[in-house]
Structures are given as C-alpha cells and as structure tokens.
N, C-alpha and C positions, 0 to 999 in steps of 0.2 A: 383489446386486452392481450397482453403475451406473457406467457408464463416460463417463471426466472427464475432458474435454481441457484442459489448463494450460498456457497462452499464457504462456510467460518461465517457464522454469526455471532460477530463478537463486538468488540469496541465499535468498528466500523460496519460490519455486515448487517447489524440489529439495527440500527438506527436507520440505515440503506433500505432495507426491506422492508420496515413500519413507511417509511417515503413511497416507495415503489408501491404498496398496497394501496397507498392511499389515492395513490396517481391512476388508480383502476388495473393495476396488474396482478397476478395470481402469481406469489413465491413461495419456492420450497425452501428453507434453509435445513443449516446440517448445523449440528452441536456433538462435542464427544461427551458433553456430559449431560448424562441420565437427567439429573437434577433440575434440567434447564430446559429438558422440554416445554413441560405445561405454561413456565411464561411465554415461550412463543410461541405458543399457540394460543394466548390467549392475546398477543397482538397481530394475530390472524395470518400468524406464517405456519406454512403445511411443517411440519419439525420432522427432522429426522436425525437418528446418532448415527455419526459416519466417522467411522475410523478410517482413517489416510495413516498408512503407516509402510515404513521401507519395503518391509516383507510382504505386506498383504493391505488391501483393499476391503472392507467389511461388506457381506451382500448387501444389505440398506442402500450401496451405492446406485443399483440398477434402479429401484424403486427412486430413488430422490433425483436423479436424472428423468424419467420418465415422461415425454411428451413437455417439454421445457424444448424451449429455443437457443435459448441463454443462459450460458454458466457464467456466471461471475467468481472467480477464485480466491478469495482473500485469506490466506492461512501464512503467517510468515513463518520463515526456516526454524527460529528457535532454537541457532546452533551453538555452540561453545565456540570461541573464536581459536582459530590455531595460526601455524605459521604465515608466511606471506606466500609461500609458494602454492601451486593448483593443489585441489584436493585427491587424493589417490581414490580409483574407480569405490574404494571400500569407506570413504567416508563421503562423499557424495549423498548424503541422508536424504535431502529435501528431493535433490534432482531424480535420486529413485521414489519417490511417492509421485513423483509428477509423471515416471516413465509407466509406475502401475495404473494413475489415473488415467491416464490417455488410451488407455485400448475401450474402457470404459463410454467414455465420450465417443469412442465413433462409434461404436454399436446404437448408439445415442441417439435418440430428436436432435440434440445441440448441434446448432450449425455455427453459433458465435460463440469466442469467448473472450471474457475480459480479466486480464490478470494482474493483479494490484502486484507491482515490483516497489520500488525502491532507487533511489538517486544514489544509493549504496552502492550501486553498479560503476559510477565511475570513478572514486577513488576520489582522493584528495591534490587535485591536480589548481595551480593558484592560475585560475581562467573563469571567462562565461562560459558555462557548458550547455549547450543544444542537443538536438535528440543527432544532430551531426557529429557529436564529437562521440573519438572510440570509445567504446567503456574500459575501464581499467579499474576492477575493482579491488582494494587491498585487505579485506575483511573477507570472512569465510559465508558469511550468508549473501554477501554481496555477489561473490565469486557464485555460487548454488542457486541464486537469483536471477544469476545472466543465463548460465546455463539451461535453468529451465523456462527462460523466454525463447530460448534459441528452440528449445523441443516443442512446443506450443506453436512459436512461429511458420516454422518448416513444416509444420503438420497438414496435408491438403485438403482434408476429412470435415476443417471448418476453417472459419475466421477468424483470428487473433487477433486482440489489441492489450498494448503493452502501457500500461499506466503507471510511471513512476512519479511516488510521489516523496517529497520531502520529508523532513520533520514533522511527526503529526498533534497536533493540539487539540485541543476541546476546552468546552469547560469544567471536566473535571480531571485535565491531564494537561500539565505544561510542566516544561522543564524548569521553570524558576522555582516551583515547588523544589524539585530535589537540589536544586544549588543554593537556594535560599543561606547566606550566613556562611558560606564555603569561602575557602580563601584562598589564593595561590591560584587561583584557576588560569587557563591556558589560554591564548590567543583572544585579547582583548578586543582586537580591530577587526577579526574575523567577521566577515557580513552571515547574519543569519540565512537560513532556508528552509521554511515552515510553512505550515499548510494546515490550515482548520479542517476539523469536519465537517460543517457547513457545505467548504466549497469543495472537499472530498466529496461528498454527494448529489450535489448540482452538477459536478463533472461529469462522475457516472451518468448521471441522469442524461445530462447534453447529449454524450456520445451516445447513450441509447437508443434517445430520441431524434438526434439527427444519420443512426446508421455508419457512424463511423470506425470502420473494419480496416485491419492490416495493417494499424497505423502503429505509432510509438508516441506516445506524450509525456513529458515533462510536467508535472505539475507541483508550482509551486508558488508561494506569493510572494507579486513582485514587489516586496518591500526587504530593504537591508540592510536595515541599520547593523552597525556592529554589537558582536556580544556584550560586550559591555553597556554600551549605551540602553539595547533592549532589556536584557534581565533586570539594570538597576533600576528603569523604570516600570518594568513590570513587576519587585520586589513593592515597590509603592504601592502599587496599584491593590496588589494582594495582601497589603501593610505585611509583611515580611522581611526578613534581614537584609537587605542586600547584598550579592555575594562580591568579592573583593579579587578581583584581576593583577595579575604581572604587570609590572609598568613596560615589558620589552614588548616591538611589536611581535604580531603576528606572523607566521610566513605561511597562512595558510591564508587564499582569498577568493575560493571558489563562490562563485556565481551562479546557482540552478535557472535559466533561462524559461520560462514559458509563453513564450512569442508566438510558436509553434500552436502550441492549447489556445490561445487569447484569441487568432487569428482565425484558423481553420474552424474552432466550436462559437467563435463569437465570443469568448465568456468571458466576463467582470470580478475581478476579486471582488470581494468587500473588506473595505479597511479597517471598517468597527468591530473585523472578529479580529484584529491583529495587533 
C-alpha cells in the first residue's frame, strides 16, 4: 500500500482516488470547498481544504502532504486568456502557486510527483506532435503550464512526471453537448484530440504502478476523425442537433501522438469510450 496525496479532487482527482483506494492505496485529497468534504470522506479519501493561492499556501498544506510518497497535482490555471505574447512576472498566477507549493513538498515525505498539464503547451502548429516537438504555447494557461512543468521538472528534491493530456471527456462532459445546433463553426477537417476519463485514469494508474519518473507523456486517443465527422456523429448518438461547419477547409491539423505512452506503459486505449 502507498499513500497518495491528490491535489484537486475534482472531475478527474475524485474518480482517481475512489480507483486508487480501491486498488488498496491510502489517499489524502484536497478540496477548497468546505461543503465537499464529508462526500469524500465518505468515499474514503483522508479530505482536506487546501487553498493554493498566488499569495499564500493554507497550513492544511503540511498535514495533507504528510507521510504521502506521491503527490499527484491536478488543479488547472483557470486563467482569463490574454495577449499572445509571455506573461509579465505580475501575471504569472498559476506558476506562483506552484512556486509557493514547492517549498512545501520538499520539506515533505513526497519523493514523486505527477502533474497533469495539458497539450495546450504546444500551440496550434499543423504537425504530429510528440513529447519531441518544442512546446509553443499561444494561450495563457498554456504558457503557465509549461512554465510550471519547467519548475516541477528541475526540482531535485523529487521526481517529476509530466502528463499531458488532451481534450477531456466523460460521460457526463463532451464537447458535442455545448456545440449541439451551433452553426458557422471553424475547422471542419480538423482531426480531433481527446481523452476519456477511463483512460485518464488507468494511465495514472500505469505509471504508478510501473514507477515511471522524469518522463513526459502525451496522452491522448489515437483516433481522428475530423470535427465534423466526430460531433455530427456523436450529435446522433446523444439524439441532439447536430452542429453545422464552414464548407472551407481547415488549416489547422495538429496531431497529439501517443506512441511514446502506448510503447513505454504498454497501454491500449479503448475505442468504445470514444
């Protein structure tokens, strides 16, 4: 048994954690709201409320780190998107909560950590992209995303791994929902790159289970059809509007690669979440 502290239990961390118990492990999660404790604890995760914030770090911090091997990080930027150029030291939001967490962490048991990033990091560039290609992100959480893999990475105090993942789905979160009936939409030929939570968390799992530290993964499913083809058929599938595309193509046709994850963790998408 090894006990696993999961920073944001939320869409993905709660689900992650009810897994990870069941598989005989002991996790602490963190929630900021009051109100949510007592459900997870009653799916048998240690709760705790943790403020991550630019300014300060809440003491709850030291207690929900405590005698944990593993931090898993899941809390995205949540930022207002701004220009295309880097962010000035003053708007940097996320990458200062990740510079207050980290002093935190080495005082810490945690010798590994795993930090759910984002494909967001490389920008819209019309390629396969691998964990080889540079990032170039053109979004601001993207950009505060690289940044605090770079701080995480370089840190010698533990192990990092970098988990970006695609477009995230479930069943009860897909994007056909909010384009349902939409019309004029952009880049019809665009191949998709999404990722269930399913295999969001058999991933985690993997690299848990097989120890895999220092690395970078890509994770995403390798299916990709284009937008248009996936949502109108997934508008069916939901009996929903279908939403209605530009007849010009695309010039966007990026490719998220997971060769890298498939190879190295062994692991199988499943095509009946997709």
């Amino acid at each position: 048994m090894t006990q696993i502290s999961i920073l944001g239990c939320g869409w993905l961390g709660w689900p992650l954690a009810k897994k990870l118990i069941k598989e005989g492990h002991s996790v602490n999660g963190s929630t900021t709201s009051e109100n949510k404790l007592p459900s997870l604890e009653a799916s048998g995760i240690k709760a705790f409320l943790v403020a991550l914030e630019s300014e300060y770090v809440s003491n709850s911090i030291t207690n929900f780190l405590a005698e944990s091997e593993i931090l898993i990080i899941d809390i995205p930027p949540k930022l207002r998107e701004k220009s295309a150029s880097l962010p000035t030291p003053s708007e940097r939001i996320f990458v200062r909560k990740m510079e207050n967490l980290i002093p935190f962490i080495e005082k810490s048991t945690v010798k590994k950590v795993l930090f759910v990033s984002s494909t967001a990091v490389y920008g819209n560039e019309n390629a396969t992209i691998t964990e080889d290609t540079h990032p170039n992100p053109e979004t601001e959480s993207g950009k505060q995303l690289l940044l605090a893999e770079a701080l995480l990475q370089k840190n010698q105090n533990f192990a990092a791994t970098i988990l970006r993942f695609g477009g995230l789905i479930g069943e009860d979160r897909h994007p056909v929902k909010f384009l349902a009936g939409k019309e004029n939409l952009e880049n019809p030929d665009a191949p998709i790159n999404l990722i269930h939570q399913n295999d969001c968390i058999a991933i985690i799992e993997a690299i848990l289970n097989q120890a895999k530290w220092n690395e970078v993964f890509n994770a995403v499913a390798p299916f990709h059809p284009t937008r248009e083809e996936y949502y109108t058929q997934k508008a069916k599938e939901y009996n929903l509007n279908p939403p209605k595309f530009r007849t010009e193509n695309s010039n966007i046709q990026k490719i998220i690669s997971s060769k890298k994850m498939e190879s190295v963790l062994n692991y199988q998408f499943r095509p009946d979440n997709y």
